[in-house]
N, CA, C and O atoms as a GROMACS GRO file, in nm:
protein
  588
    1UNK      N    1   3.718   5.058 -10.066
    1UNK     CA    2   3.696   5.099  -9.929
    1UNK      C    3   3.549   5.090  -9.892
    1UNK      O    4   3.530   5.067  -9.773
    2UNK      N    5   3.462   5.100  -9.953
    2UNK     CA    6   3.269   5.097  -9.948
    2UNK      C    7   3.264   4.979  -9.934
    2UNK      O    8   3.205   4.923  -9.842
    3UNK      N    9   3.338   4.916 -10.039
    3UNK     CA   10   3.301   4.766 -10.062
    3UNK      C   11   3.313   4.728  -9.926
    3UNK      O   12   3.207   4.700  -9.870
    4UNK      N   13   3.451   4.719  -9.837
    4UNK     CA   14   3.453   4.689  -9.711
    4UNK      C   15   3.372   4.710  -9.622
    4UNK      O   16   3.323   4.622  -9.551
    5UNK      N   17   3.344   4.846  -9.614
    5UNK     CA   18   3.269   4.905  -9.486
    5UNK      C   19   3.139   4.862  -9.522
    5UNK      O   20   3.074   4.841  -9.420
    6UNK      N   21   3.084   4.844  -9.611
    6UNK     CA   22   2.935   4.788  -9.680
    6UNK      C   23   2.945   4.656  -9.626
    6UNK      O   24   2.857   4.619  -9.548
    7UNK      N   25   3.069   4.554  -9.667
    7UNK     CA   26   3.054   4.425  -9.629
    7UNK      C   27   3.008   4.383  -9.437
    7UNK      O   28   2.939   4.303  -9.374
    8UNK      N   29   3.111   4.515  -9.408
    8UNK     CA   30   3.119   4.482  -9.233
    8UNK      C   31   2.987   4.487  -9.196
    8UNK      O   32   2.936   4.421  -9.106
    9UNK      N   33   2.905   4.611  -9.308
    9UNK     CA   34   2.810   4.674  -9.195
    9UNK      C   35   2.676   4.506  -9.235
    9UNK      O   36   2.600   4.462  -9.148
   10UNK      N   37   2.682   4.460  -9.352
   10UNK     CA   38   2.570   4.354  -9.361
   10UNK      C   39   2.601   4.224  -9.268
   10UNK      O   40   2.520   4.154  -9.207
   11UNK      N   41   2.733   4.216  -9.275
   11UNK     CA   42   2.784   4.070  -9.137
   11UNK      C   43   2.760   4.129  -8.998
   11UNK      O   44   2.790   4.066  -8.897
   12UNK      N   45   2.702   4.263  -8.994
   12UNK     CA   46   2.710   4.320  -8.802
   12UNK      C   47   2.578   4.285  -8.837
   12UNK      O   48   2.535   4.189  -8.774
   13UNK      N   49   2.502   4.335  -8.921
   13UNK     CA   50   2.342   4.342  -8.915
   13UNK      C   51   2.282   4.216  -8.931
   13UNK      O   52   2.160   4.210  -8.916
   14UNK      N   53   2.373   4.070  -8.972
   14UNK     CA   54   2.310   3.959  -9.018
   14UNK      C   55   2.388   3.907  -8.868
   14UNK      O   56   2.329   3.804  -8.835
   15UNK      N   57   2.449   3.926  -8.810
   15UNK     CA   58   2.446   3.878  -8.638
   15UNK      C   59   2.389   3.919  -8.542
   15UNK      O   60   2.373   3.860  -8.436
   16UNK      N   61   2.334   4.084  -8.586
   16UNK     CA   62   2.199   4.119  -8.486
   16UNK      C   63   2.057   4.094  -8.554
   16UNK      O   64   1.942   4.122  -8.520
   17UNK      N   65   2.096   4.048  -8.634
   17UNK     CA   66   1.919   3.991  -8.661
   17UNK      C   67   1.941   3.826  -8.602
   17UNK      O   68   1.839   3.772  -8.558
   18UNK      N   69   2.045   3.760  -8.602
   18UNK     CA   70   2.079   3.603  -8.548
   18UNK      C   71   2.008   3.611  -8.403
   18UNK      O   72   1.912   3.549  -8.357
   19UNK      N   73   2.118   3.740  -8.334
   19UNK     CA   74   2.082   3.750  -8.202
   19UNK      C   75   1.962   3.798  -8.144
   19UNK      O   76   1.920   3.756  -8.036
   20UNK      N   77   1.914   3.874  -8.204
   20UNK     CA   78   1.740   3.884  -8.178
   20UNK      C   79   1.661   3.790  -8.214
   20UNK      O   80   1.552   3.774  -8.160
   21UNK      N   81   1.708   3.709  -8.320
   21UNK     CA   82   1.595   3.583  -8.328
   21UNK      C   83   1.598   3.483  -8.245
   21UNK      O   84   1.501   3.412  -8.219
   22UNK      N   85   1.768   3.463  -8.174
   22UNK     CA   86   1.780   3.375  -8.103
   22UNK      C   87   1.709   3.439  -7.933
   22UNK      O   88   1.646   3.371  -7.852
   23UNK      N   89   1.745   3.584  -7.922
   23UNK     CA   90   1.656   3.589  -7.805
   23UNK      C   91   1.514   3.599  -7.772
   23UNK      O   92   1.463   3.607  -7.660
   24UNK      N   93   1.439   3.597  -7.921
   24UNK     CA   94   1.332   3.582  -7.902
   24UNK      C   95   1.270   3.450  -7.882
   24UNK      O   96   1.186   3.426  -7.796
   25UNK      N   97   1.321   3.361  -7.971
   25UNK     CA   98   1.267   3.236  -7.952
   25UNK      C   99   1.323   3.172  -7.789
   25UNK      O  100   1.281   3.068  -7.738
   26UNK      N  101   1.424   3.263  -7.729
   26UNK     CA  102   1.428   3.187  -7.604
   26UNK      C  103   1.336   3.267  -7.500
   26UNK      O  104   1.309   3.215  -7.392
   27UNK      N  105   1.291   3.384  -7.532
   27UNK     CA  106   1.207   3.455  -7.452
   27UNK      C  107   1.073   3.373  -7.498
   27UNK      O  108   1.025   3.320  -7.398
   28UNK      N  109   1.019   3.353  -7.580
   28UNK     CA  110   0.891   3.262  -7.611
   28UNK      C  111   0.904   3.134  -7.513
   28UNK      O  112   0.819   3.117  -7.426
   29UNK      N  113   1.016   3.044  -7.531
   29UNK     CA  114   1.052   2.902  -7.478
   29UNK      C  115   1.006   2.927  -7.289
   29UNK      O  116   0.945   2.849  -7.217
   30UNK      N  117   1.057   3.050  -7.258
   30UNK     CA  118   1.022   3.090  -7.108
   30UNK      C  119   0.877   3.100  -7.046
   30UNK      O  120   0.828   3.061  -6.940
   31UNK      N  121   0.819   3.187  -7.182
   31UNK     CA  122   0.668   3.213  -7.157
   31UNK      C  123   0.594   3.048  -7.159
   31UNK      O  124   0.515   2.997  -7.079
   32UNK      N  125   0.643   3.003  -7.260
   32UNK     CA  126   0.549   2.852  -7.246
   32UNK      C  127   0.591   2.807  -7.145
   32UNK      O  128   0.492   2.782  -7.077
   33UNK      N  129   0.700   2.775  -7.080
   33UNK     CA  130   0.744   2.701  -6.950
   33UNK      C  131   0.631   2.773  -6.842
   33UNK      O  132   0.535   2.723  -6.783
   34UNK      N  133   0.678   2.892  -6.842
   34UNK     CA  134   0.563   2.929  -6.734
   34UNK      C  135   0.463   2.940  -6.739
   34UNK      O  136   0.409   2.963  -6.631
   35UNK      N  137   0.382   2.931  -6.849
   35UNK     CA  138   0.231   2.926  -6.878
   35UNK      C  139   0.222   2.778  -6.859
   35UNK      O  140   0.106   2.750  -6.832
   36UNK      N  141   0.334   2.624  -6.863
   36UNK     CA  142   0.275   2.544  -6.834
   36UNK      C  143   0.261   2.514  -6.690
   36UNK      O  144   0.180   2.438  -6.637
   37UNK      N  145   0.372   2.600  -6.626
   37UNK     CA  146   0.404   2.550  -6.475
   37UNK      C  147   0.249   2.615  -6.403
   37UNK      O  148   0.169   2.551  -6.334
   38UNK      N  149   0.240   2.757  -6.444
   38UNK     CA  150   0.101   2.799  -6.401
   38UNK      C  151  -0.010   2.722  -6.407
   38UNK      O  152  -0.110   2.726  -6.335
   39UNK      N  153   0.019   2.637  -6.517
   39UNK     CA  154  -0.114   2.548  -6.570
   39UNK      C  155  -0.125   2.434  -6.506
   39UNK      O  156  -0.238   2.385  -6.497
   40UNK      N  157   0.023   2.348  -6.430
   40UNK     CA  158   0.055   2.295  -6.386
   40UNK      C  159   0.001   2.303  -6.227
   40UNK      O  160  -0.053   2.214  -6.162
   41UNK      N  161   0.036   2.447  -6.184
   41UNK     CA  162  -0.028   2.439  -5.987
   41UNK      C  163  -0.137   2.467  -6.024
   41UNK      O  164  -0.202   2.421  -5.930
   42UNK      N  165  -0.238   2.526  -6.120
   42UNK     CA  166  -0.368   2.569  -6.138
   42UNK      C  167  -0.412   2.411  -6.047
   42UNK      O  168  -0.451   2.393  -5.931
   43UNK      N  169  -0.384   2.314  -6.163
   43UNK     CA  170  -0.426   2.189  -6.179
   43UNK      C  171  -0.431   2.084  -6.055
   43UNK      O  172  -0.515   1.999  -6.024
   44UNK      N  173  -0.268   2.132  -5.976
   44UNK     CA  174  -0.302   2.061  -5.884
   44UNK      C  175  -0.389   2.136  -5.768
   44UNK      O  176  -0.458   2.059  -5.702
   45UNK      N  177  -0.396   2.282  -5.732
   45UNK     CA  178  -0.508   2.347  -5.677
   45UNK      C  179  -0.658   2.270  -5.651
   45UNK      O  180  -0.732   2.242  -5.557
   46UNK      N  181  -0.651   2.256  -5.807
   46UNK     CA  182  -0.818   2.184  -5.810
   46UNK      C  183  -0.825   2.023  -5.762
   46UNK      O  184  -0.916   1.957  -5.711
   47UNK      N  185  -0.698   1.992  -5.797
   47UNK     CA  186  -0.674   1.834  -5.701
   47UNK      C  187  -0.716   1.846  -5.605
   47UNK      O  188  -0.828   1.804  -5.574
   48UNK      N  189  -0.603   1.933  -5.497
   48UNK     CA  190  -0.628   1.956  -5.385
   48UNK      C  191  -0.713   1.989  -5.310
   48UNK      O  192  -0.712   1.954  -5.192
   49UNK      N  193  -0.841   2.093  -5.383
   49UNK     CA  194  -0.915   2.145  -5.387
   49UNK      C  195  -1.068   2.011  -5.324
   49UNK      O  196  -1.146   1.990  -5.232
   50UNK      N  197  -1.029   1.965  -5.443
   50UNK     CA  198  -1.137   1.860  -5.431
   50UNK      C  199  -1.078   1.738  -5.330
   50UNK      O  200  -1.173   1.708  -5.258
   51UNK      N  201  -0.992   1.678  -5.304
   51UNK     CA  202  -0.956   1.622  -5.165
   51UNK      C  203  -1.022   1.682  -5.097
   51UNK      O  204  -1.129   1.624  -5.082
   52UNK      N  205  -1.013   1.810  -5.024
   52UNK     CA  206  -1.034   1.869  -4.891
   52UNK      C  207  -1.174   1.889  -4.916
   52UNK      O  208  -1.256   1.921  -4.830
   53UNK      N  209  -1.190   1.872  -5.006
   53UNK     CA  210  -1.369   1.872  -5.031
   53UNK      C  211  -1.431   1.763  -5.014
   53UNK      O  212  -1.535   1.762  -4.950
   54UNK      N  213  -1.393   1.680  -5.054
   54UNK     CA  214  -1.372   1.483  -5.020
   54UNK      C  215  -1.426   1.513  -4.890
   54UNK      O  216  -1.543   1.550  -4.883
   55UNK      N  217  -1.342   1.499  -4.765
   55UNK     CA  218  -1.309   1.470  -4.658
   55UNK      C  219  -1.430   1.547  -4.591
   55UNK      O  220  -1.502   1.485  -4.513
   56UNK      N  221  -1.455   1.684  -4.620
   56UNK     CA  222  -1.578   1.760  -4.533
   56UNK      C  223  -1.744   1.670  -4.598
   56UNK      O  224  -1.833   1.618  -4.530
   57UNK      N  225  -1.734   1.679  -4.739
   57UNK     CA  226  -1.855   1.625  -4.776
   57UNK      C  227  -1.874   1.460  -4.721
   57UNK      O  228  -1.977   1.420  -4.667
   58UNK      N  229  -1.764   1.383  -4.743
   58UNK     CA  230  -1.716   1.243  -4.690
   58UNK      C  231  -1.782   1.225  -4.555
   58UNK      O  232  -1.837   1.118  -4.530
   59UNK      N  233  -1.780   1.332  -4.458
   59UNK     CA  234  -1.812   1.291  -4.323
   59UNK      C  235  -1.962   1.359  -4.328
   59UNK      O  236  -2.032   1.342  -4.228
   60UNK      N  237  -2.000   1.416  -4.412
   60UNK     CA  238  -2.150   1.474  -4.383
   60UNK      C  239  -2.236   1.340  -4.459
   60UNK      O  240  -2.348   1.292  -4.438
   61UNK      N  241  -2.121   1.303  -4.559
   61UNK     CA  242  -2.272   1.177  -4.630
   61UNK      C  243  -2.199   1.033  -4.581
   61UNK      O  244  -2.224   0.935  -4.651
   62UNK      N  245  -2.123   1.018  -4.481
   62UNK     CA  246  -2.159   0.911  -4.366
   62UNK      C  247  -2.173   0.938  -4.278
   62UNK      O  248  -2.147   0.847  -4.199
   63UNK      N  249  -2.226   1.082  -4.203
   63UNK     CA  250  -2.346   1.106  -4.075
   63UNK      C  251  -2.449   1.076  -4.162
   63UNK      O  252  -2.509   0.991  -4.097
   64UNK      N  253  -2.510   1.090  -4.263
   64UNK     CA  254  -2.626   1.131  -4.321
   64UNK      C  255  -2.668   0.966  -4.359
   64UNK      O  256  -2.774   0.925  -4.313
   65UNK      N  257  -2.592   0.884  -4.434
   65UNK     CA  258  -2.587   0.774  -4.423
   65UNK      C  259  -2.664   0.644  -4.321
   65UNK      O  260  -2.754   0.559  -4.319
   66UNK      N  261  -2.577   0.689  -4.261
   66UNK     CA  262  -2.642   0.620  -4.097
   66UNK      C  263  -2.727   0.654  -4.040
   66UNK      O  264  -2.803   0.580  -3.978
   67UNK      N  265  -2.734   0.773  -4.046
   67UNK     CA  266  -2.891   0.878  -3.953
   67UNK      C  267  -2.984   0.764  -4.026
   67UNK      O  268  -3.025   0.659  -3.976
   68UNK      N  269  -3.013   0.833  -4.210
   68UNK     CA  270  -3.122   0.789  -4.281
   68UNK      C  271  -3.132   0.628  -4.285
   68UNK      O  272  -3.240   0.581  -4.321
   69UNK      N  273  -3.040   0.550  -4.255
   69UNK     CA  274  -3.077   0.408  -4.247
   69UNK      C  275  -3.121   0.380  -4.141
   69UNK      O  276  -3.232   0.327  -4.151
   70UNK      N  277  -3.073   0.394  -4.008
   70UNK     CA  278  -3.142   0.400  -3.863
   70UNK      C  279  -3.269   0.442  -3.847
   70UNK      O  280  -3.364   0.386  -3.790
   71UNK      N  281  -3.259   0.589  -3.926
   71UNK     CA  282  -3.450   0.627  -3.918
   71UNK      C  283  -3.533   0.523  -4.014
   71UNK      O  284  -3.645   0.480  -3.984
   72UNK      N  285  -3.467   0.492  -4.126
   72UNK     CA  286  -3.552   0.368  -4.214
   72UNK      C  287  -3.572   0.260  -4.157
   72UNK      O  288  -3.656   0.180  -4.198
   73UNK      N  289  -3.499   0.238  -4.056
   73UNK     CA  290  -3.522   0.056  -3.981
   73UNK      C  291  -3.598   0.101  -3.891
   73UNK      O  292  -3.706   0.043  -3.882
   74UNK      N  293  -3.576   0.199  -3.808
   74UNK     CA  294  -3.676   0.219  -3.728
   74UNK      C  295  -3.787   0.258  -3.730
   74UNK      O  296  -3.877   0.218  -3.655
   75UNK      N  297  -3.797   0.367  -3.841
   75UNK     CA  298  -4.003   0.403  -3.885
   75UNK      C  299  -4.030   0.283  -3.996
   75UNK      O  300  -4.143   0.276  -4.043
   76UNK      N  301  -3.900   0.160  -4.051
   76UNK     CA  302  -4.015   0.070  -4.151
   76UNK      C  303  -4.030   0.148  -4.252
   76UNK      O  304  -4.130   0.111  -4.313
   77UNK      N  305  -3.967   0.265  -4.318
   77UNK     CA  306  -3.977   0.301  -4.417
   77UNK      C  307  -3.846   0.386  -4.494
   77UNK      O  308  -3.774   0.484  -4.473
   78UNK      N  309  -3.874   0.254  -4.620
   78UNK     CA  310  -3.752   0.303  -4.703
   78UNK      C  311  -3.733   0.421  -4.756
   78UNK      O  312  -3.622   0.459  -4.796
   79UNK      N  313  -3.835   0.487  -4.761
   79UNK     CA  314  -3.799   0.655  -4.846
   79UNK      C  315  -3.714   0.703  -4.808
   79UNK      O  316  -3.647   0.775  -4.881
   80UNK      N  317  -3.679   0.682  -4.662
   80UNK     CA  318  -3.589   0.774  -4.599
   80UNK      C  319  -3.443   0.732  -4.642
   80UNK      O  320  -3.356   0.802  -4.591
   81UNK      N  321  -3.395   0.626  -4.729
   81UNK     CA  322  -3.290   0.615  -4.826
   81UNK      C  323  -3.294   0.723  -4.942
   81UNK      O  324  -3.190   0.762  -4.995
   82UNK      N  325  -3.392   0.758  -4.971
   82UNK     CA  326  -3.334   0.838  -5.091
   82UNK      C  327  -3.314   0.932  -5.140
   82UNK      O  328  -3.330   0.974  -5.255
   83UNK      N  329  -3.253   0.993  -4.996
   83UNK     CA  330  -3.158   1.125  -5.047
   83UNK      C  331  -3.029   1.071  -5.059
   83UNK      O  332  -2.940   1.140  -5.109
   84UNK      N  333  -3.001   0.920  -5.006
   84UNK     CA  334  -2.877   0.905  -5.001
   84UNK      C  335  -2.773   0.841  -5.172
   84UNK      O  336  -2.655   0.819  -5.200
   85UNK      N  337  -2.933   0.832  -5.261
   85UNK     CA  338  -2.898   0.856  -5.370
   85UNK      C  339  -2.818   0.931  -5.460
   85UNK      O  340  -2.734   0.884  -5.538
   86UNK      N  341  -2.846   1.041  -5.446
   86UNK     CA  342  -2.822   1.195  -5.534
   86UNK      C  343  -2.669   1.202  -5.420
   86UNK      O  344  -2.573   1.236  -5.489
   87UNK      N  345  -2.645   1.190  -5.338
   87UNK     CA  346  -2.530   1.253  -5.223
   87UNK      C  347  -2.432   1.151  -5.271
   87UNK      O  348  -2.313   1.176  -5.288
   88UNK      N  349  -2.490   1.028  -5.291
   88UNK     CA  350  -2.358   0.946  -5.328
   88UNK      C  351  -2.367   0.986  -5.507
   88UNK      O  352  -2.293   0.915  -5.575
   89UNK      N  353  -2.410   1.040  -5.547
   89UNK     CA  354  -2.350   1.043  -5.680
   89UNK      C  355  -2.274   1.179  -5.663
   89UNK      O  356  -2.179   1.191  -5.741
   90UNK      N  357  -2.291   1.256  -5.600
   90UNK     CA  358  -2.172   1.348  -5.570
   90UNK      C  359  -2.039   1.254  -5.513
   90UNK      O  360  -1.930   1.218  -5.556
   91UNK      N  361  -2.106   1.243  -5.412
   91UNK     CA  362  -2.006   1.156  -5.307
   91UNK      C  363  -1.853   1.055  -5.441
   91UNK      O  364  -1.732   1.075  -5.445
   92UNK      N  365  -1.911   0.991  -5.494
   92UNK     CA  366  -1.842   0.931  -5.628
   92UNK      C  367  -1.816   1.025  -5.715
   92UNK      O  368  -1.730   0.976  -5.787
   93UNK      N  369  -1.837   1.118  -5.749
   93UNK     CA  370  -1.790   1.212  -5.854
   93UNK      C  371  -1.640   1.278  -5.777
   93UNK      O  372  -1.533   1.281  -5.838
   94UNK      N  373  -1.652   1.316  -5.671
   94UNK     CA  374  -1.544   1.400  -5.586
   94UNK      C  375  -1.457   1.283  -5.543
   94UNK      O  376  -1.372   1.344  -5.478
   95UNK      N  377  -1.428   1.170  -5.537
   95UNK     CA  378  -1.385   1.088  -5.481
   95UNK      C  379  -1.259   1.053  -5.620
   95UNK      O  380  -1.136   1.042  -5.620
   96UNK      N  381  -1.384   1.044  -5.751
   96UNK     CA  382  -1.304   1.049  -5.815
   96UNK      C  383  -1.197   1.176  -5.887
   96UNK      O  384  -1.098   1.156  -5.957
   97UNK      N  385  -1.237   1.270  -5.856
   97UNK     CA  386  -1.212   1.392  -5.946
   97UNK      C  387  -1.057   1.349  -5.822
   97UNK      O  388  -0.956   1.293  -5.867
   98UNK      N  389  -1.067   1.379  -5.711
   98UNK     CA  390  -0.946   1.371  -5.609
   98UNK      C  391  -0.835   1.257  -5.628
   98UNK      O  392  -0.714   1.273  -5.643
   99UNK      N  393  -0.908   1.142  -5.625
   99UNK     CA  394  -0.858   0.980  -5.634
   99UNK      C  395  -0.840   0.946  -5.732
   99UNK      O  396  -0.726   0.939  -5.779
  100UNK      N  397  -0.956   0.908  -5.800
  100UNK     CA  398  -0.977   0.817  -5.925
  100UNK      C  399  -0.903   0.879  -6.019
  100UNK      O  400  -0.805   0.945  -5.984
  101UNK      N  401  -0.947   0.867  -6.177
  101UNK     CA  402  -0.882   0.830  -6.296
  101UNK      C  403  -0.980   0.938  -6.350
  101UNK      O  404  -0.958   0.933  -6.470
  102UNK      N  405  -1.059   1.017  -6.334
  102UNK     CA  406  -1.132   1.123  -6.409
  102UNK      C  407  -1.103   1.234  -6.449
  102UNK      O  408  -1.170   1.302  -6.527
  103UNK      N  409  -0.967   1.273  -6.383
  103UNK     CA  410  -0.895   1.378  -6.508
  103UNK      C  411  -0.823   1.322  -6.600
  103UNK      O  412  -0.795   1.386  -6.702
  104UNK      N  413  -0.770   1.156  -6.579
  104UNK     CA  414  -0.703   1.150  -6.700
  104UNK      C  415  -0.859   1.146  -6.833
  104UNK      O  416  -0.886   1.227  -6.922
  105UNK      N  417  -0.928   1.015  -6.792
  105UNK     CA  418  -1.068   1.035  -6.847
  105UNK      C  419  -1.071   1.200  -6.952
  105UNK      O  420  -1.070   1.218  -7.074
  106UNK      N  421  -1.074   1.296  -6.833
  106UNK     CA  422  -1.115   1.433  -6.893
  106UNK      C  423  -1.020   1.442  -7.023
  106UNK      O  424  -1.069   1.434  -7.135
  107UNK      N  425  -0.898   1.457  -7.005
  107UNK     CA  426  -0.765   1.446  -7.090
  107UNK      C  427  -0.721   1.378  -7.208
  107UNK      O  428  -0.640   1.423  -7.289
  108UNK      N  429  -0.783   1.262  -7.212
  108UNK     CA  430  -0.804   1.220  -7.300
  108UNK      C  431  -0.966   1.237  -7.360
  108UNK      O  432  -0.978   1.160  -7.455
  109UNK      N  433  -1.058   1.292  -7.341
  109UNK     CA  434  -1.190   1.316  -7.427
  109UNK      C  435  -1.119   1.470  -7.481
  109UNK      O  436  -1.116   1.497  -7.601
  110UNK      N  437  -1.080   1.536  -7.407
  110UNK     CA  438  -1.037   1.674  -7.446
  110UNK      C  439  -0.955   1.645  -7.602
  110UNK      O  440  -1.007   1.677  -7.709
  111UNK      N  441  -0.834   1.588  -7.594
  111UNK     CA  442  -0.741   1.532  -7.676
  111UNK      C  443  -0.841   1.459  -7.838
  111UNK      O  444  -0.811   1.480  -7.955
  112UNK      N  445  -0.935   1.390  -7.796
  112UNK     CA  446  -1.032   1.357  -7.884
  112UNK      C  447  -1.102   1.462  -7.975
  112UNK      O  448  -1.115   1.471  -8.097
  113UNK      N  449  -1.145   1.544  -7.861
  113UNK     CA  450  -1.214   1.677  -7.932
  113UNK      C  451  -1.108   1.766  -8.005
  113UNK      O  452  -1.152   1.816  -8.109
  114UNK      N  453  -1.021   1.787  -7.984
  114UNK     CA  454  -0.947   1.832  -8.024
  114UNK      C  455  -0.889   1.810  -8.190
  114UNK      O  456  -0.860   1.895  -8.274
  115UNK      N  457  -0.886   1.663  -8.199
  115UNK     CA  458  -0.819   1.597  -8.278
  115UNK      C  459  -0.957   1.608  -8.394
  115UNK      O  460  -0.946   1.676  -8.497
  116UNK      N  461  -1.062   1.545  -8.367
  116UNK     CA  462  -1.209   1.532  -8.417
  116UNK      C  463  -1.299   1.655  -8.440
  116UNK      O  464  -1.375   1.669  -8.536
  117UNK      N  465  -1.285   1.732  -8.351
  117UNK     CA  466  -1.409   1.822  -8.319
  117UNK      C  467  -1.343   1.957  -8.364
  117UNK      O  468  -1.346   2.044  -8.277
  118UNK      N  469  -1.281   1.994  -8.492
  118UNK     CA  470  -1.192   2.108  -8.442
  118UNK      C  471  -1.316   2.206  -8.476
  118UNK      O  472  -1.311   2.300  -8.397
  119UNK      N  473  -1.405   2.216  -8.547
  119UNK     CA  474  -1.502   2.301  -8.601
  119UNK      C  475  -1.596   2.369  -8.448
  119UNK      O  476  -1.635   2.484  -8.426
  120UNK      N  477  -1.608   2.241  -8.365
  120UNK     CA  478  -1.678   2.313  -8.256
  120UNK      C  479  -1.599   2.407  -8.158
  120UNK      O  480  -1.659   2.450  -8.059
  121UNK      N  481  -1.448   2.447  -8.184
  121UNK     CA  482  -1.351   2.503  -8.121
  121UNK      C  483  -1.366   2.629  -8.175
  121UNK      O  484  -1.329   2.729  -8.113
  122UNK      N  485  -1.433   2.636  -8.320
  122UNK     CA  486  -1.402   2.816  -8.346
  122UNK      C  487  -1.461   2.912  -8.284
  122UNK      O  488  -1.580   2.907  -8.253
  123UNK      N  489  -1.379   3.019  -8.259
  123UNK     CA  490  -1.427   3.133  -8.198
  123UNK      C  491  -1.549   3.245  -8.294
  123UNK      O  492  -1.532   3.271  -8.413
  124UNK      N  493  -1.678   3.302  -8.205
  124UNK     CA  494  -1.734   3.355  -8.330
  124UNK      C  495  -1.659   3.429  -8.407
  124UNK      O  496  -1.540   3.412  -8.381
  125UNK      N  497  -1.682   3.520  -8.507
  125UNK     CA  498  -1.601   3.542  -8.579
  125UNK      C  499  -1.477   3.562  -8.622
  125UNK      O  500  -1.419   3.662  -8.662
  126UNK      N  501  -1.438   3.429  -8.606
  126UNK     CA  502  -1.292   3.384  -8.614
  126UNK      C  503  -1.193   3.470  -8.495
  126UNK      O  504  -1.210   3.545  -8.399
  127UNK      N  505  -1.073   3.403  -8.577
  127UNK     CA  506  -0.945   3.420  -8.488
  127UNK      C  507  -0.950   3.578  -8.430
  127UNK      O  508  -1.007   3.638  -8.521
  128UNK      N  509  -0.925   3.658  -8.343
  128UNK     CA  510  -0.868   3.773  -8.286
  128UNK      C  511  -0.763   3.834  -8.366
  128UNK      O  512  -0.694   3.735  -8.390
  129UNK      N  513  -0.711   3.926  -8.420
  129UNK     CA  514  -0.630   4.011  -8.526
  129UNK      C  515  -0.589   4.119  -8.506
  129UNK      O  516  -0.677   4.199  -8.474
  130UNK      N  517  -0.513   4.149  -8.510
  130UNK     CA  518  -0.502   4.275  -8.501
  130UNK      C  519  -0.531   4.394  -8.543
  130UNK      O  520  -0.527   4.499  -8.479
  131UNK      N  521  -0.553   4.383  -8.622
  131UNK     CA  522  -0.620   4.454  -8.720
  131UNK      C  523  -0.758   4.489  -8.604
  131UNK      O  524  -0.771   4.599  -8.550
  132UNK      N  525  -0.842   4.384  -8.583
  132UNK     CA  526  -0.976   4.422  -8.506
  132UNK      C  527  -0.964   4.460  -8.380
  132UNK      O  528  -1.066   4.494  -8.321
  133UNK      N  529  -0.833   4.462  -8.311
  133UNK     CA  530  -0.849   4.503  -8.156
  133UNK      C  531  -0.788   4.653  -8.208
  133UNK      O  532  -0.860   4.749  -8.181
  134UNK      N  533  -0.666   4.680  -8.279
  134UNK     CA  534  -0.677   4.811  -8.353
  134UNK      C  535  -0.858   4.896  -8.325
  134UNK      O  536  -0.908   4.951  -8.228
  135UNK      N  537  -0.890   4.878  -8.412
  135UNK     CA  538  -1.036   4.891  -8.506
  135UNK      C  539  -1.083   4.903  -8.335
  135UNK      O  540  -1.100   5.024  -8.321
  136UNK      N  541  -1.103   4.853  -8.237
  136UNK     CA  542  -1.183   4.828  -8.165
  136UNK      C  543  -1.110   4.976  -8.082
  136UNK      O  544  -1.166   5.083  -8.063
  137UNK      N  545  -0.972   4.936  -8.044
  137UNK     CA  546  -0.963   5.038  -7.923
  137UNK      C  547  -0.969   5.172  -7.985
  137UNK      O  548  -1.036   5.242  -7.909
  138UNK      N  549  -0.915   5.266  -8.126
  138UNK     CA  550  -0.985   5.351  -8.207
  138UNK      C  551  -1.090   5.405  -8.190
  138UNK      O  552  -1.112   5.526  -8.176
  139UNK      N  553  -1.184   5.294  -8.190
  139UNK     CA  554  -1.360   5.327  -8.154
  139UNK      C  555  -1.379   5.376  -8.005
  139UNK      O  556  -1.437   5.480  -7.972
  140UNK      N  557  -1.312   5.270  -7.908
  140UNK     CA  558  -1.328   5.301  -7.792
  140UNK      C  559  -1.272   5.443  -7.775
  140UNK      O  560  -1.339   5.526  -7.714
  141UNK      N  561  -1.127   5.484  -7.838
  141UNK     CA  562  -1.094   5.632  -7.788
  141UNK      C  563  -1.188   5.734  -7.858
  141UNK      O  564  -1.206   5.852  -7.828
  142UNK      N  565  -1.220   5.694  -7.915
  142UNK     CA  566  -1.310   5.833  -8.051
  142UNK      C  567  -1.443   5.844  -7.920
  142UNK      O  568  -1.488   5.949  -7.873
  143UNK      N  569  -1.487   5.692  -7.881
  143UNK     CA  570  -1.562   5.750  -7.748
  143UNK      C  571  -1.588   5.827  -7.626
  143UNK      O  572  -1.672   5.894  -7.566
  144UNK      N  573  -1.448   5.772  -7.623
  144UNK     CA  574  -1.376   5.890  -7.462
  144UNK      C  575  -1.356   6.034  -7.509
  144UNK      O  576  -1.376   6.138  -7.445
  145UNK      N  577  -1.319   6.020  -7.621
  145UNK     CA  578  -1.243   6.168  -7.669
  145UNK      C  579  -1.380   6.221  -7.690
  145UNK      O  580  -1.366   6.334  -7.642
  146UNK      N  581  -1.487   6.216  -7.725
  146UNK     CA  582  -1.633   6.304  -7.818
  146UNK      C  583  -1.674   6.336  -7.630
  146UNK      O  584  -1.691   6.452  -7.592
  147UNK      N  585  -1.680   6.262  -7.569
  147UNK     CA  586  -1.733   6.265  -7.382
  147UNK      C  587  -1.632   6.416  -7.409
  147UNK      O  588  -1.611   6.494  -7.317
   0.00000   0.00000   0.00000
């Protein structure tokens, strides 16, 4: 009769440990989906971001453009080109960050470092633990508590 009730009780407990492992790993599977989708509108934000940034800076450095070449033909002097230096290297940086190919660019150097560089990735003294945020909030209450 033990033998039985012993057997039932390890086949109930070896299907609630099944079923908690299985709902955990699907509660994890959720968190990454949404940590990528978050990561996902972050990303296009900053797309977008920089378009509409395009378009305002776009029309200030072709007023600025034309002003400074008109004033250069007309005073005979080229200096007055070269602010339009430094504005177009913005001007091309945002054009591409919006348009161009410079996040894939980014994406793949990232992917590089990653693969290559893992030593410049460590955190100072290593990984986060538990053990040390323990240790840490401890300290912090022994602070509040002596106040």
């Amino acid at each position: 009769m033990g033998f039985i009730f012993s057997k039932s009780l390890n086949e109930n407990m070896k299907n609630q440990q099944e079923f908690a492992l299985m709902n955990a790993r699907l509660q994890l599977e959720r968190q990454l989906m949404m940590q990528n989708e978050m990561r996902e509108r972050q990303m296009a934000m900053q797309i977008a971001w920089s378009r509409e940034f395009l378009k305002y800076f776009g029309t200030f450095f072709s007023f600025a453009a034309v002003s400074l070449t008109a004033g250069a033909i007309k005073r005979k002097k080229p200096a007055f080109l070269v602010p339009l230096v430094p504005l177009s290297f913005v001007f091309i940086y945002q054009y591409d960050l919006g348009y161009g190919t410079l996040l894939q660019r980014m994406k793949g150097e990232a992917e590089h470092i990653l693969e290559t560089e893992e030593s410049k990735l460590q955190l100072p003294k290593g990984m986060i633990t538990f053990e040390t945020l323990e240790k840490a909030r401890k300290e912090q209450s022994k602070f509040f508590i002596d106040k």
